[in-house]
C-alpha positions as a LaTeX table, in Angstrom:
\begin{tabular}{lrrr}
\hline
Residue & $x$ (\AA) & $y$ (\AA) & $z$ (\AA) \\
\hline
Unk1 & 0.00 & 0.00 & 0.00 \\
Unk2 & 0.96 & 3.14 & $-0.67$ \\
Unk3 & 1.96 & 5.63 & 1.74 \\
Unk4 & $-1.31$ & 8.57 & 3.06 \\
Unk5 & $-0.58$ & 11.82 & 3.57 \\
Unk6 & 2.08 & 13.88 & 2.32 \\
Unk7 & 5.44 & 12.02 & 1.85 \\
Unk8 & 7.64 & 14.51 & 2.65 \\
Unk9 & 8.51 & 16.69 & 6.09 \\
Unk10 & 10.04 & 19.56 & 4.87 \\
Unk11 & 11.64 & 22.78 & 7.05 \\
Unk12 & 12.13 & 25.80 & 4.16 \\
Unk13 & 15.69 & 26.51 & 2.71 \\
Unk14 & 17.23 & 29.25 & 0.27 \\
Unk15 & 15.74 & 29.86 & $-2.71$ \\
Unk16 & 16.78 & 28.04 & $-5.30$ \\
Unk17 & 18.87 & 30.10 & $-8.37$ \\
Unk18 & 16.34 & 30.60 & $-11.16$ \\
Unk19 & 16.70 & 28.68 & $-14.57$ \\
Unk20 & 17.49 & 30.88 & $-16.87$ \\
Unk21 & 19.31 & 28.14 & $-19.25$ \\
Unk22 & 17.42 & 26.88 & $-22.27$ \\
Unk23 & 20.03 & 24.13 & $-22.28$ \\
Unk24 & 18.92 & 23.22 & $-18.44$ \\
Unk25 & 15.07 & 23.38 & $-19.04$ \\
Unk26 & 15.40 & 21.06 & $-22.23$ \\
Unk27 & 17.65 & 18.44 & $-20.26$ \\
Unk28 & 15.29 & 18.45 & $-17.22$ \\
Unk29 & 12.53 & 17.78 & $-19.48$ \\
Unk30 & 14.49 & 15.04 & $-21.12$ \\
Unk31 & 15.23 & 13.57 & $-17.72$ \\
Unk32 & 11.16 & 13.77 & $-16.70$ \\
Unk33 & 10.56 & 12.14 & $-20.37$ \\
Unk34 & 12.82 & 9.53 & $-19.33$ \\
Unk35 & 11.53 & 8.87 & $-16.03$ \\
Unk36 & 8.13 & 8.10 & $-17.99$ \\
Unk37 & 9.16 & 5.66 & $-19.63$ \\
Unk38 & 10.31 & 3.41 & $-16.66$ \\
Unk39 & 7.19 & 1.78 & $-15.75$ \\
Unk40 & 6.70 & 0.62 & $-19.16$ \\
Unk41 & 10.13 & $-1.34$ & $-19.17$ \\
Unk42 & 9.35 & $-2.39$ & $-15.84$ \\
Unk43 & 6.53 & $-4.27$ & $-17.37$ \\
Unk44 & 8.21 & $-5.69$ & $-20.53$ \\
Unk45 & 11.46 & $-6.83$ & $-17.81$ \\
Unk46 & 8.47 & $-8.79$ & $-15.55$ \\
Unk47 & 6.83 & $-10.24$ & $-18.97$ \\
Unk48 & 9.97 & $-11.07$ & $-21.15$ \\
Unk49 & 13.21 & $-10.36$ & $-19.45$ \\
Unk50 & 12.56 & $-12.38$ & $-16.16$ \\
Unk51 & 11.92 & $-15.60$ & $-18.49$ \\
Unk52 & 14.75 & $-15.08$ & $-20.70$ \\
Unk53 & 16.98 & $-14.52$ & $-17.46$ \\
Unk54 & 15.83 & $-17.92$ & $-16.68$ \\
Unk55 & 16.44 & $-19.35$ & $-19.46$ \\
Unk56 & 20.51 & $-18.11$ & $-19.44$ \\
Unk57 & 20.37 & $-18.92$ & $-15.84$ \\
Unk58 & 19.54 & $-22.68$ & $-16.49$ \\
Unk59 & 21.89 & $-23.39$ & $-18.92$ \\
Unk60 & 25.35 & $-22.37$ & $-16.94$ \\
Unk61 & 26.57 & $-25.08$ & $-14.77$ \\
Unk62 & 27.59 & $-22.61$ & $-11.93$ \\
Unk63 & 30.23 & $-24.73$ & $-10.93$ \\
Unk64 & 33.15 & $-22.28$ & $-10.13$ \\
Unk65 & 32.93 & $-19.40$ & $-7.56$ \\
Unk66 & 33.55 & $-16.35$ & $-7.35$ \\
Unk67 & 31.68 & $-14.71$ & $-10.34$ \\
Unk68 & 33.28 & $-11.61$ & $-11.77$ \\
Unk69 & 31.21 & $-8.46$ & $-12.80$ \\
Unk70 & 32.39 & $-5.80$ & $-14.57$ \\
Unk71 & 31.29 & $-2.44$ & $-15.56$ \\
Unk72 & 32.80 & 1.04 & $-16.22$ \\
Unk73 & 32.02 & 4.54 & $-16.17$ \\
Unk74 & 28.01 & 4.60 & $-15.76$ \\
Unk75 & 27.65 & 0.68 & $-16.13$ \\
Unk76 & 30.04 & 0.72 & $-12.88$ \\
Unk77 & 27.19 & 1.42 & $-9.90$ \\
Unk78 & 25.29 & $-1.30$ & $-11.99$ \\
Unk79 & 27.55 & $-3.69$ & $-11.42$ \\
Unk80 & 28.27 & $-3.03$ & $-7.54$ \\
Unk81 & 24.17 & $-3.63$ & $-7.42$ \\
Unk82 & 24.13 & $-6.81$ & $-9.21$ \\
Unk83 & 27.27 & $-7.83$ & $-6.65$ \\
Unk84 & 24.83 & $-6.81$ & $-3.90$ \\
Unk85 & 22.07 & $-9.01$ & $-5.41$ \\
Unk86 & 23.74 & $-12.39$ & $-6.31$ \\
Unk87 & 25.71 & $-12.29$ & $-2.84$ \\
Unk88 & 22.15 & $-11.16$ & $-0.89$ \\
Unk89 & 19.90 & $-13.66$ & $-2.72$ \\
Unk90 & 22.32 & $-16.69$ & $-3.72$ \\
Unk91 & 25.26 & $-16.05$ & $-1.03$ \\
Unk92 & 27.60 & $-16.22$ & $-3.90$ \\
Unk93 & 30.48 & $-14.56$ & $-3.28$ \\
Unk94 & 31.24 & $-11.96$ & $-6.21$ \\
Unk95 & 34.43 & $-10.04$ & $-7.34$ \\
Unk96 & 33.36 & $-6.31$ & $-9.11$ \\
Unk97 & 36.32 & $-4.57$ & $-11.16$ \\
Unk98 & 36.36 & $-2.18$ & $-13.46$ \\
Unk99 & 37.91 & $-3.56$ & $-16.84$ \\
Unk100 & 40.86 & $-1.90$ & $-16.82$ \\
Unk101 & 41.55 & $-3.73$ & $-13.53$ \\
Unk102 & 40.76 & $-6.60$ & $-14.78$ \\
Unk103 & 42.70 & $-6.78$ & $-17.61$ \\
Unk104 & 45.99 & $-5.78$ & $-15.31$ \\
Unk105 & 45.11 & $-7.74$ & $-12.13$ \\
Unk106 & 42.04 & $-9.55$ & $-11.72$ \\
Unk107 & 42.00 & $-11.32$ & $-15.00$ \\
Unk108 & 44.56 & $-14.09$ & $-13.09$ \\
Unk109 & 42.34 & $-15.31$ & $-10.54$ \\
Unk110 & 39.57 & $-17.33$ & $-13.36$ \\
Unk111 & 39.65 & $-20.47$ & $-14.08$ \\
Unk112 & 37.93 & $-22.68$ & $-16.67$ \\
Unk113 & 34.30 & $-22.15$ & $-16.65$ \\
Unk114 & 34.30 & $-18.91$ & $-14.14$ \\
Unk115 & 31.41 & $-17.01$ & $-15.00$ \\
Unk116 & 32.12 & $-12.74$ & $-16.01$ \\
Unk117 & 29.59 & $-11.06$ & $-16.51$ \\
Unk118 & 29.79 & $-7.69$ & $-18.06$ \\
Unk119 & 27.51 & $-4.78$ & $-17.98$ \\
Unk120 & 27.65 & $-2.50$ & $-20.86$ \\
Unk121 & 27.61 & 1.04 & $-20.89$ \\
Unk122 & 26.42 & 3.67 & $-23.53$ \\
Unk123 & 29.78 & 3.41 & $-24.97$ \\
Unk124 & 31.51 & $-0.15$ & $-24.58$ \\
Unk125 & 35.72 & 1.05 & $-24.73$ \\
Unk126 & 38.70 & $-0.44$ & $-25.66$ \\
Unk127 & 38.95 & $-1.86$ & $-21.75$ \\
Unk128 & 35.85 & $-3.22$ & $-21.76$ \\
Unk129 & 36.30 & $-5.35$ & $-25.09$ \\
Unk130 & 39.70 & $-6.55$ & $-24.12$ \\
Unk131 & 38.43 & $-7.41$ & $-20.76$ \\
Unk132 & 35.40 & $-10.07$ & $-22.39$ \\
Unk133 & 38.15 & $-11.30$ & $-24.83$ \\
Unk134 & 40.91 & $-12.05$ & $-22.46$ \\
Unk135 & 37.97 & $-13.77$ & $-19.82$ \\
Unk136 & 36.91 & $-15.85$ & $-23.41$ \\
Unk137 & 40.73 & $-16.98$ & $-23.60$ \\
Unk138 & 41.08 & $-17.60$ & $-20.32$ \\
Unk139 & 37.86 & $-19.95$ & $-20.99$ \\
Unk140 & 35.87 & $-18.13$ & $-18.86$ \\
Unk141 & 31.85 & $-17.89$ & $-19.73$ \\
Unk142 & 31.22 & $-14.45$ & $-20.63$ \\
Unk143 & 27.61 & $-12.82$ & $-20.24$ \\
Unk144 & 26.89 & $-9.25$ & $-22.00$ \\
Unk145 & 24.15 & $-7.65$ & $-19.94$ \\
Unk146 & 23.67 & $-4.97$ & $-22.66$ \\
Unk147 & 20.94 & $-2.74$ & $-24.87$ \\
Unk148 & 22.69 & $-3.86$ & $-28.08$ \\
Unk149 & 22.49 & $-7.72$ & $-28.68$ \\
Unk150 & 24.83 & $-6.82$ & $-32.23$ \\
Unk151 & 26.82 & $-5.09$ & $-30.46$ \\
Unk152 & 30.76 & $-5.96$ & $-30.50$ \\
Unk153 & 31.07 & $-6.99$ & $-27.34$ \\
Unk154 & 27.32 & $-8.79$ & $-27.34$ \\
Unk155 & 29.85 & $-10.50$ & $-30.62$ \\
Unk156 & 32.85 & $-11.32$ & $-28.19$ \\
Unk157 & 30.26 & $-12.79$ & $-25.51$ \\
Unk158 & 29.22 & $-16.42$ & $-24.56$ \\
Unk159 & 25.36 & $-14.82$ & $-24.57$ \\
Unk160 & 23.99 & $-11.32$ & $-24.91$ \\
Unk161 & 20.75 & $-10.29$ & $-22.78$ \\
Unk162 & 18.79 & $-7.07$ & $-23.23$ \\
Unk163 & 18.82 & $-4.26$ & $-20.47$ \\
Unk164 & 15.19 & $-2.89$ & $-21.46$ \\
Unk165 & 17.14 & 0.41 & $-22.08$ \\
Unk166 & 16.45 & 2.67 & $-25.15$ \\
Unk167 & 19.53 & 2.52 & $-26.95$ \\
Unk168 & 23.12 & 1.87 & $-27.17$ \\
Unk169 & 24.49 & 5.28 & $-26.92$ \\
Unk170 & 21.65 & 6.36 & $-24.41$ \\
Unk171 & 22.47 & 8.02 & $-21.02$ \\
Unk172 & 19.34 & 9.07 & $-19.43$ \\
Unk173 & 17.80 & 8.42 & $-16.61$ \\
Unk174 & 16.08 & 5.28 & $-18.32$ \\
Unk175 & 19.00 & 3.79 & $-19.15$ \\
Unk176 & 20.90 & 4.50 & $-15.73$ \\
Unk177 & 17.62 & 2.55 & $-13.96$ \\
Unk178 & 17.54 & $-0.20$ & $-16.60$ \\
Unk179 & 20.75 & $-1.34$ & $-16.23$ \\
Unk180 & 20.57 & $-0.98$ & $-12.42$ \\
Unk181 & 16.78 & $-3.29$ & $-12.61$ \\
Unk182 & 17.97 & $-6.08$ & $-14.92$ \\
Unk183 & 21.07 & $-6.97$ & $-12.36$ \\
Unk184 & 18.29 & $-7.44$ & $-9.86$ \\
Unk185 & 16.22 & $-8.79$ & $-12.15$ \\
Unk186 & 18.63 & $-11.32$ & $-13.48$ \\
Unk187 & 19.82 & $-12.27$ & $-9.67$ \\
Unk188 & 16.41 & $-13.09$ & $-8.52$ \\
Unk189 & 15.97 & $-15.56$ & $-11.93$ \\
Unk190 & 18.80 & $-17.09$ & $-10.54$ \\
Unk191 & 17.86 & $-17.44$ & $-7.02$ \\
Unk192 & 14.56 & $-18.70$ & $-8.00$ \\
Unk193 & 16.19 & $-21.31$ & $-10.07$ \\
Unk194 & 19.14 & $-22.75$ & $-8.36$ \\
Unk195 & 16.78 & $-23.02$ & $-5.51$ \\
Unk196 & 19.79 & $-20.55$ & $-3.32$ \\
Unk197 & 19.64 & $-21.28$ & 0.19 \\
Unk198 & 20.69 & $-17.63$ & 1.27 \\
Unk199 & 17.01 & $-15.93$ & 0.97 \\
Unk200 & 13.59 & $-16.63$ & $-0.76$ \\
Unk201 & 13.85 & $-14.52$ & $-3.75$ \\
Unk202 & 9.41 & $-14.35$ & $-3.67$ \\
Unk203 & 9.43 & $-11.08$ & $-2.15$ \\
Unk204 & 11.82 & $-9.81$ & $-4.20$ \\
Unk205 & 10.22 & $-10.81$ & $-7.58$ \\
Unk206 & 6.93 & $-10.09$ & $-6.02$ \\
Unk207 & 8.04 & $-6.28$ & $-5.60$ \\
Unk208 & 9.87 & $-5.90$ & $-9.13$ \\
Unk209 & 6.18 & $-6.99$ & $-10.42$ \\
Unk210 & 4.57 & $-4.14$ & $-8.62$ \\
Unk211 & 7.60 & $-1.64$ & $-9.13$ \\
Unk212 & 5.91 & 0.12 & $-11.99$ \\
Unk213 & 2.88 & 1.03 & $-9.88$ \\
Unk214 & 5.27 & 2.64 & $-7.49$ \\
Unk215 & 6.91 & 4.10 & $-10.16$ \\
Unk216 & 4.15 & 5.39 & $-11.37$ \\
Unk217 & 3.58 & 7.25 & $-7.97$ \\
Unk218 & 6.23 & 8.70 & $-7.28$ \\
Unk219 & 6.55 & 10.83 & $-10.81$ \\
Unk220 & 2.88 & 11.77 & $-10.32$ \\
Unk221 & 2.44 & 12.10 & $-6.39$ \\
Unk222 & 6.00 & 13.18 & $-5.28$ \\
Unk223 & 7.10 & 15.34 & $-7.29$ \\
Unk224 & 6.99 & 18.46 & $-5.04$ \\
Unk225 & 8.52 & 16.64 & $-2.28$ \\
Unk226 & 11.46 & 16.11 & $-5.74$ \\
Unk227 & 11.43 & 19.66 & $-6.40$ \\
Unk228 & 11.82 & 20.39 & $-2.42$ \\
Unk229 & 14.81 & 18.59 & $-2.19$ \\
Unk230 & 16.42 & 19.65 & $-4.93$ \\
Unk231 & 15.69 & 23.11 & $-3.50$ \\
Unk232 & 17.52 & 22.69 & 0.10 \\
Unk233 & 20.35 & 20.31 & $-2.05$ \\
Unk234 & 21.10 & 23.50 & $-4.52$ \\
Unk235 & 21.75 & 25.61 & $-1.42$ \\
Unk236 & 24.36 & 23.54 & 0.09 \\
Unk237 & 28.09 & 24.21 & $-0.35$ \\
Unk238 & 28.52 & 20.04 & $-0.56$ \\
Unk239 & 26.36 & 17.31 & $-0.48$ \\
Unk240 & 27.31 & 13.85 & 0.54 \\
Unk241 & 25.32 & 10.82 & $-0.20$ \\
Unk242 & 25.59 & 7.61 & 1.86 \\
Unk243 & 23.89 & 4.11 & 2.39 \\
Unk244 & 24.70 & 0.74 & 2.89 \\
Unk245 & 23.95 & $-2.48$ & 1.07 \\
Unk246 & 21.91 & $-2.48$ & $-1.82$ \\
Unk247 & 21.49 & 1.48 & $-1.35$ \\
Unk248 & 25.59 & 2.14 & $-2.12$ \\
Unk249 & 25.09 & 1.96 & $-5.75$ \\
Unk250 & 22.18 & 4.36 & $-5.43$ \\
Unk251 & 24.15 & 6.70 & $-3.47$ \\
Unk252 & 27.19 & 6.42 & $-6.00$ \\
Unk253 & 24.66 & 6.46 & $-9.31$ \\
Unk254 & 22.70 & 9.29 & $-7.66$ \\
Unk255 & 25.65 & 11.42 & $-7.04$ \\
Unk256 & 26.72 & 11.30 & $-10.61$ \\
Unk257 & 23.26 & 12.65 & $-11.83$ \\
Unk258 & 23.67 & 15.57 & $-9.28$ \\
Unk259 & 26.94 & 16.26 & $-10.53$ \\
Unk260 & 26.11 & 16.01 & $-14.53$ \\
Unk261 & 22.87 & 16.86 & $-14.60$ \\
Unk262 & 22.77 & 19.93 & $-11.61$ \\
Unk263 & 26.27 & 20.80 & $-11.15$ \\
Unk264 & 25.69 & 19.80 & $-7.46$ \\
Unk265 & 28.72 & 19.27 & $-5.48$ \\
Unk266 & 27.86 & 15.76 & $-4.61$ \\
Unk267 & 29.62 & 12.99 & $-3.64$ \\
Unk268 & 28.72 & 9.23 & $-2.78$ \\
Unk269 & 30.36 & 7.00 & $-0.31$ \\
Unk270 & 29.43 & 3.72 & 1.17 \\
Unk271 & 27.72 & 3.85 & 4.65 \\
Unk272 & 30.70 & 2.17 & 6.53 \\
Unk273 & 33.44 & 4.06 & 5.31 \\
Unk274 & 31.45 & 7.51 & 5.57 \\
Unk275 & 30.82 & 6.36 & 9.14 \\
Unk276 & 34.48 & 5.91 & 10.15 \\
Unk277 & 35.56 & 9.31 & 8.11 \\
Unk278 & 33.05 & 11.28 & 9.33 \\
Unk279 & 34.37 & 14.38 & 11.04 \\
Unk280 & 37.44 & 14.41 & 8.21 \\
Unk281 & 34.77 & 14.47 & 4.85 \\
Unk282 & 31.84 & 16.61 & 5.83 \\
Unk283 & 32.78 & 20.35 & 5.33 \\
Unk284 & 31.00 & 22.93 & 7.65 \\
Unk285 & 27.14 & 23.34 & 6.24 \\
Unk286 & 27.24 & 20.24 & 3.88 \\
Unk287 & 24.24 & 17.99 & 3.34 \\
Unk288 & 23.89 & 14.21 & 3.74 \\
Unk289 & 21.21 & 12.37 & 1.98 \\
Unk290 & 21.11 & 8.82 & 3.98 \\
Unk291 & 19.44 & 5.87 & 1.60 \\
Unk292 & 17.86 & 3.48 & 3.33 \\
Unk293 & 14.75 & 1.66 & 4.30 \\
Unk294 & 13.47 & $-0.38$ & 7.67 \\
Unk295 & 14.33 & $-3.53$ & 5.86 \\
Unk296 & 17.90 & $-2.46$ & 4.76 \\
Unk297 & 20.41 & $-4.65$ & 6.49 \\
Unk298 & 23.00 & $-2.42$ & 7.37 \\
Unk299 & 20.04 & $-0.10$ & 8.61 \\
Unk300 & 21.29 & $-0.16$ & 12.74 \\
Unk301 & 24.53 & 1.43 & 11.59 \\
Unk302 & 23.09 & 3.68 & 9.50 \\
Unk303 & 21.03 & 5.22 & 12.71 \\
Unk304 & 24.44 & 5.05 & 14.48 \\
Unk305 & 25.80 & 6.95 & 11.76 \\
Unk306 & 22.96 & 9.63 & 11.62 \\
Unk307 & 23.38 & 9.94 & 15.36 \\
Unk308 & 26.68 & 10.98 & 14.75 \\
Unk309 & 26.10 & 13.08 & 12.17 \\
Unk310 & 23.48 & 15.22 & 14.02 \\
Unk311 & 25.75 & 16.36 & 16.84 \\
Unk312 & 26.85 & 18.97 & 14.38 \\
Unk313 & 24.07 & 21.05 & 14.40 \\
Unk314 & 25.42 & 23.24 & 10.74 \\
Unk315 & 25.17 & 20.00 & 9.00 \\
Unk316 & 21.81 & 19.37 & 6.85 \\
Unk317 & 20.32 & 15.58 & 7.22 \\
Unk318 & 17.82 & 14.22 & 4.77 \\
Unk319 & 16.63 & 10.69 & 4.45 \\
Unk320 & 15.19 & 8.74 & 1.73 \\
Unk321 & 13.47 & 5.82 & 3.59 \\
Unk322 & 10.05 & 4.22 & 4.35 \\
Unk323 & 7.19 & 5.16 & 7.34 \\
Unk324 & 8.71 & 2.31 & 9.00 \\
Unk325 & 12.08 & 3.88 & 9.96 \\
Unk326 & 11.25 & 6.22 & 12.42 \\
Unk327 & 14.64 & 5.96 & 13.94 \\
Unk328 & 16.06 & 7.89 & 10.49 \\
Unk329 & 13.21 & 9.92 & 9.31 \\
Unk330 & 12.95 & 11.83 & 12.96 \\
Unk331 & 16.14 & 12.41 & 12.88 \\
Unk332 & 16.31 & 14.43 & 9.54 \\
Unk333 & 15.76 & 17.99 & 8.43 \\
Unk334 & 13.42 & 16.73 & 5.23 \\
Unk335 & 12.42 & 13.07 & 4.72 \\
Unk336 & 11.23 & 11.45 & 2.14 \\
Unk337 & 8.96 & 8.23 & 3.12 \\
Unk338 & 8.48 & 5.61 & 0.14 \\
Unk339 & 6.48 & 2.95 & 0.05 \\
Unk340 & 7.93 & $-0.04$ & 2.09 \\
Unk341 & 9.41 & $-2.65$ & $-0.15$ \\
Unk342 & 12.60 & $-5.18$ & 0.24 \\
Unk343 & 15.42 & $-3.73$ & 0.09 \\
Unk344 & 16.29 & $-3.95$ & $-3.44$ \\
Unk345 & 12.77 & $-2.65$ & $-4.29$ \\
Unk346 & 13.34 & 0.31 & $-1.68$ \\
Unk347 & 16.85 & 0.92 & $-3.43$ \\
Unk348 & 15.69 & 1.21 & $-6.70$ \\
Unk349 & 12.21 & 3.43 & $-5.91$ \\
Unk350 & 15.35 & 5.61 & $-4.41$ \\
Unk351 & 17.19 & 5.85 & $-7.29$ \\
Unk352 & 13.67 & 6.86 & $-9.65$ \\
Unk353 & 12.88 & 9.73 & $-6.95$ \\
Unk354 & 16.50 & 10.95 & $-6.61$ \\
Unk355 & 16.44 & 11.13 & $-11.13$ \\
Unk356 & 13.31 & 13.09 & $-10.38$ \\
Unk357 & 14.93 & 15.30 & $-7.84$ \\
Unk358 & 18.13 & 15.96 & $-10.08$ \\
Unk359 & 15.89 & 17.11 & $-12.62$ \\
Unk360 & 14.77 & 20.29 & $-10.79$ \\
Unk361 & 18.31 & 21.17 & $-9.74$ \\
Unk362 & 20.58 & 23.84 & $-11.25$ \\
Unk363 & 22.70 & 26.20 & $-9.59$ \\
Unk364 & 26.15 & 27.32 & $-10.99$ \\
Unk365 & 28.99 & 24.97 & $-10.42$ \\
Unk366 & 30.68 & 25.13 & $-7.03$ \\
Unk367 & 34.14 & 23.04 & $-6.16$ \\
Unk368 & 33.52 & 19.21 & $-5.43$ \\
Unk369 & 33.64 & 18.48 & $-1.41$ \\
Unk370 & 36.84 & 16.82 & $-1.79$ \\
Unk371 & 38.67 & 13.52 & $-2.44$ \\
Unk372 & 37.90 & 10.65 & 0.14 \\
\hline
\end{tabular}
């Protein structure tokens, strides 16, 4: 069920810098057209892509562990989710590089029959093809997760699956969820059937089913609690964005958008290690966004971590969680309360509202918080 009321508890911030850009009005638009066409996608993954996932699933022996996934660039939070997924819902330990990596380092630990599997991005590079050749000669099984089937490296690989996304040189907001949806789409085919021990993947598919719906919701019932955000975000001098588990990639992916798509000053770091660098990362007056959700696993040090965080009174707080985490959502300035899903459903809701809430963002530039 969807969440009554308002979903967002907002205090009022700066004013926002007016859009005076052509250039920034047409690429917000783009970003809303984009969002559209999500739920859509979501439908055609539930109808086609989870049976096809199947199918690939069933006819890999899965005999050698770890499996390697790849991805660079945009394709690169993708891949951490997908890592997240296959360890979460098949305990299957999982090794994620970027290609270049790969070819240098990681490249020596396959053996015969290791699976790779690579996620493509809008522009598949030198790395990246070298990377499913060298796993081919190294007779590894190589898997293009990719929106080109005749693409080159779809050509190098041991089988090609569609992302759902629009096209091959496509980076919108489509896109960026697609590939994120058909990792978690593709782990829960293969949880469902090698029978994994490590969790029932039935809620899981039972929430990617209703996704759409929620989708669907939060482009037509949240978008002022979008713009909001984007308005108290704008005003900041840095913005950090943090969560644990399957919400990392959503923070990392998230912070991208903010950065090409807002010019916000955003960074995003995993829960644990913003934790533990705390004090040394967060400039005086920056904004944290914590991801989360009441059944996110890492959620008790997440509330240690916002604890933390809110003994500096100059610092901003938002959360993107459910109704269910009070222990987060009373601690923020401005919360955002989704529906409450798993936590792969929750992380990827997240990542539709925070493409929503980049799209109303648009100060000038400002200097990037700093290095970690």
């Amino acid at each position: 069920m969807f969440p009554q009321g308002p979903p967002i508890l907002a205090y009022p911030g700066r004013s926002d810098n007016a859009r005076s850009s052509k250039s920034r009005i047409e690429a917000a638009v783009n970003i809303r057209n984009d969002l559209s066409q999500i739920p859509d996608a979501l439908r055609q993954m539930c109808k086609e892509g989870l049976p096809l996932y199947d199918a690939l699933v069933r006819r890999f022996g899965w005999s050698q562990r770890p499996v390697f996934m790849l991805g660079d660039g945009p394709s690169y939070p993708a891949a951490l989710a997908g890592a997240w997924a296959f360890q979460s819902l098949l305990g299957m330990p999982v090794v994620v590089e970027r290609p270049r990596v790969f070819n240098a380092y990681t490249f020596r630990a396959l053996a015969p029959r290791s699976l790779v599997i690579v996620v493509a991005g809008p522009h598949d590079g030198e790395d990246t093809l070298a990377a499913a050749s060298k796993a081919t000669r190294h007779g590894a099984a190589v898997w293009a997760i990719t929106p080109d089937r005749a693409s080159e490296l779809a050509a190098l690989a041991d089988a090609a699956v569609t992302d759902y996304s629009v096209s091959p040189a496509d980076e919108g907001s489509r896109s960026v969820f697609c590939r994120h949806a058909a990792m978690l789409f593709l782990a829960v085919a293969a949880a469902r059937a090698l029978k994994a021990p490590a969790k029932s993947p039935n809620p899981q598919q039972e929430d990617l089913t209703k996704l759409a719906g929620h989708v669907d919701w939060v482009l037509n019932q949240v978008s002022d609690a979008a713009r909001a955000l984007a308005k108290q975000m704008s005003a900041l001098p840095g913005l950090y964005l943090t969560g644990g588990g399957a919400f990392y990639p959503v923070a990392l992916q998230a912070s991208k958008s903010l950065r090409r798509l807002g010019n916000v000053s955003a960074l995003g770091v995993e829960l644990l290690d913003f934790e533990q660098s705390l004090r040394e990362i967060t400039q005086p007056g920056s904004g944290i966004v914590y991801l989360s959700s009441s059944r996110c696993g890492l959620r008790q040090q997440l509330h240690r971590s916002v604890r933390n965080a809110r003994q500096d009174a100059a610092r901003k707080i938002f959360a993107i969680t459910d109704g269910n985490d009070r222990q987060l959502s009373d601690r923020a300035d401005m919360a955002i309360l989704l529906p409450i899903l798993t936590e792969a459903g929750a992380a990827l809701l997240s990542l539709v509202f925070l493409e929503l809430a980049s799209s109303y963002v648009g100060p000038p530039a400002r200097r990037p918080p700093g290095a970690l």
